[in-house]
C-alpha positions as CSV (number, residue, x, y, z in Angstrom):
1,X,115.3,111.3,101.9
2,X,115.7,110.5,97.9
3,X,114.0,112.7,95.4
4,X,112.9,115.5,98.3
5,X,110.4,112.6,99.6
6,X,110.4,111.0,103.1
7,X,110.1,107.7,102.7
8,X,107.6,105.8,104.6
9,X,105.9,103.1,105.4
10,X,101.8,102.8,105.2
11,X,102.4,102.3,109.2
12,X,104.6,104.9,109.3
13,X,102.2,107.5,107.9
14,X,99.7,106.5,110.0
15,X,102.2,106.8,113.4
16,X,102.9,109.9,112.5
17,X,99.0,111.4,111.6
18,X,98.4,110.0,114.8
19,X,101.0,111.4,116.7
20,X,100.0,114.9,115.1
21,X,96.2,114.5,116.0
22,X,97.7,114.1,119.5
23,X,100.3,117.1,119.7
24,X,97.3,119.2,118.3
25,X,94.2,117.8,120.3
26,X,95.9,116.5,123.6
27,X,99.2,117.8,124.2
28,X,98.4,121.4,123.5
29,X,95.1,121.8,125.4
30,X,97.1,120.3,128.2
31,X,100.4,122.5,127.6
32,X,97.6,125.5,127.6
33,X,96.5,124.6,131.1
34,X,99.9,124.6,132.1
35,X,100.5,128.0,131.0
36,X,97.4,129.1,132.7
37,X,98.6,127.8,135.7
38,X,101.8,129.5,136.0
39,X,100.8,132.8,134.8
40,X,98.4,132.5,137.7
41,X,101.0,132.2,140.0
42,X,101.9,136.2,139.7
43,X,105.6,137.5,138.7
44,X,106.3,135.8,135.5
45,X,110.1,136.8,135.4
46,X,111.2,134.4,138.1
47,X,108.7,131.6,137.3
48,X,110.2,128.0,136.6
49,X,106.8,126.3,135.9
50,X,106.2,129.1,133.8
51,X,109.3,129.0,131.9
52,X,109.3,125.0,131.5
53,X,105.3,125.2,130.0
54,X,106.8,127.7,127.5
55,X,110.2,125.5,126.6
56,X,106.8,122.7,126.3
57,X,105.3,124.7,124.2
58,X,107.8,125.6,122.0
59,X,108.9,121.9,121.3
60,X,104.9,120.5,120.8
61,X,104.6,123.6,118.3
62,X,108.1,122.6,116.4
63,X,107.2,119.2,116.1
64,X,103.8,119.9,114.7
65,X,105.6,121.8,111.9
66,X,108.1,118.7,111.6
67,X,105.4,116.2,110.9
68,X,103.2,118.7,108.8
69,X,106.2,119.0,107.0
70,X,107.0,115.6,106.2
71,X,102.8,114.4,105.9
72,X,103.1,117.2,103.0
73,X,105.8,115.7,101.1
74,X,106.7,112.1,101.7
75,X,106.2,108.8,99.6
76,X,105.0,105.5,100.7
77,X,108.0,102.7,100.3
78,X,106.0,100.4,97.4
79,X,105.6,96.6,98.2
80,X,108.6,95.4,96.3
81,X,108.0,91.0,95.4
82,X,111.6,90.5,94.2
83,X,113.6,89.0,96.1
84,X,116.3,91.7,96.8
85,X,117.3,93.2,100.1
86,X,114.9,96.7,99.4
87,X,113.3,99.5,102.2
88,X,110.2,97.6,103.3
89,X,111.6,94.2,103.2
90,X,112.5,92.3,106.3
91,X,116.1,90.6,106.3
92,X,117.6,87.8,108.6
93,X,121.3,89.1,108.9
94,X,124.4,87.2,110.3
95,X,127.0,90.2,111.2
96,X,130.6,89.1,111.5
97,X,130.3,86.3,114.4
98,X,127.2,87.7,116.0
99,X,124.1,85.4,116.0
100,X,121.4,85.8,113.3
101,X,119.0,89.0,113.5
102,X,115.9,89.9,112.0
103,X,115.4,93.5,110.5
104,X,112.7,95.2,108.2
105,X,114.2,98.2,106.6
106,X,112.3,101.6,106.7
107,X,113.3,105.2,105.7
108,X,115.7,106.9,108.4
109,X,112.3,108.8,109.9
110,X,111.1,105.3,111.3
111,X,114.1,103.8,111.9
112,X,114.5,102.3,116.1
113,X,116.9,99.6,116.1
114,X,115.6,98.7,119.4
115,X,112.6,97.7,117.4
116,X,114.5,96.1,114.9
117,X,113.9,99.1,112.3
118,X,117.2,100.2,110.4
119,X,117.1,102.9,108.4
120,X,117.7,102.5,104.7
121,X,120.5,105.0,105.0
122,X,122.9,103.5,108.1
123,X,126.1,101.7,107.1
124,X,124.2,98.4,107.4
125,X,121.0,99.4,105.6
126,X,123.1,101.0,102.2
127,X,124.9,97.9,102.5
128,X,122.6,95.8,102.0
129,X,120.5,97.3,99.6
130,X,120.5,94.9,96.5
131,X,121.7,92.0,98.0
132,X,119.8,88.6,98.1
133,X,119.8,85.6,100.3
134,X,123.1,84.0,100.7
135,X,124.7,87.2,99.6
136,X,128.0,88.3,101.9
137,X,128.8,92.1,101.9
138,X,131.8,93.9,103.8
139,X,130.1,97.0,105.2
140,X,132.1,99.8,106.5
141,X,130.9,100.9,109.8
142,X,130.6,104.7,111.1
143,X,133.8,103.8,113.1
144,X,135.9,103.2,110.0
145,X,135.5,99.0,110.7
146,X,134.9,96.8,108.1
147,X,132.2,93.6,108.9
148,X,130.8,90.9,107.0
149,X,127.2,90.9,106.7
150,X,125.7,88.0,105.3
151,X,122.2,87.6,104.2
152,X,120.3,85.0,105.4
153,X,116.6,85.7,104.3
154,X,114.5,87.9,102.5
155,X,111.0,88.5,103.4
């Protein structure tokens, strides 16, 4: 988060005003019926369902605030047309002896490696910034390690 400002991706924005139409339109009405539920079932004290639609409640209501939060003060990540390794750009990456992989790098709120998102702030991603094709770096891992990233592409 640079300058106070999530930074985001046009997709990214759009995710997460989704996901908040969802917390406030689905997931609530059906956390409510939930509640209702439980409190029909009488003493309240010794109640499990009762006490797991609250914890559900609790965490939809939090997370509402979260993305409120961020939707109020975040920045889109600009198109960038050089031809440096930048947030928004997607890189081809050859990590010590591991094959090549393809990345696109977001701000840390998107990030899901598993979906080949890296977050502008992870060793890799602060790396890498800056670079350009056929650039090697040494980035330090979180374990202390030190690996040769070499850039293969810039898209």
């Amino acid at each position: 988060m640079e300058n106070n400002k999530y930074k985001l991706t046009e997709q990214g924005v759009i995710d997460l005003q989704e996901e908040l139409e969802k917390l406030k339109t689905v997931d609530r009405k059906r956390n409510l019926e939930a509640l209702k539920e439980a409190r029909a079932q009488g003493d309240l004290s010794e109640n499990a369902d009762y006490d797991a639609a609250r914890d559900e409640q609790a965490q939809i209501e939090s997370r509402i605030k979260e993305i409120e939060g961020i939707l109020k003060n975040y920045e889109i990540i600009k198109k960038d047309r050089s031809k440096l390794v930048n947030i928004g750009k997607t890189v081809t990456i050859k990590v010590g002896d591991m094959p090549e992989q393809e990345y696109t790098l977001v701000g840390s709120l998107e990030a899901d490696p598993l979906k080949k998102r890296i977050s502008n702030e992870s060793p890799i991603g602060k790396g890498i910034i800056g670079s350009k094709k056929g650039d090697t770096v040494i980035v330090k891992t979180e374990t202390g390690r030190d690996v040769k990233v070499t850039i293969v592409n810039v898209q």
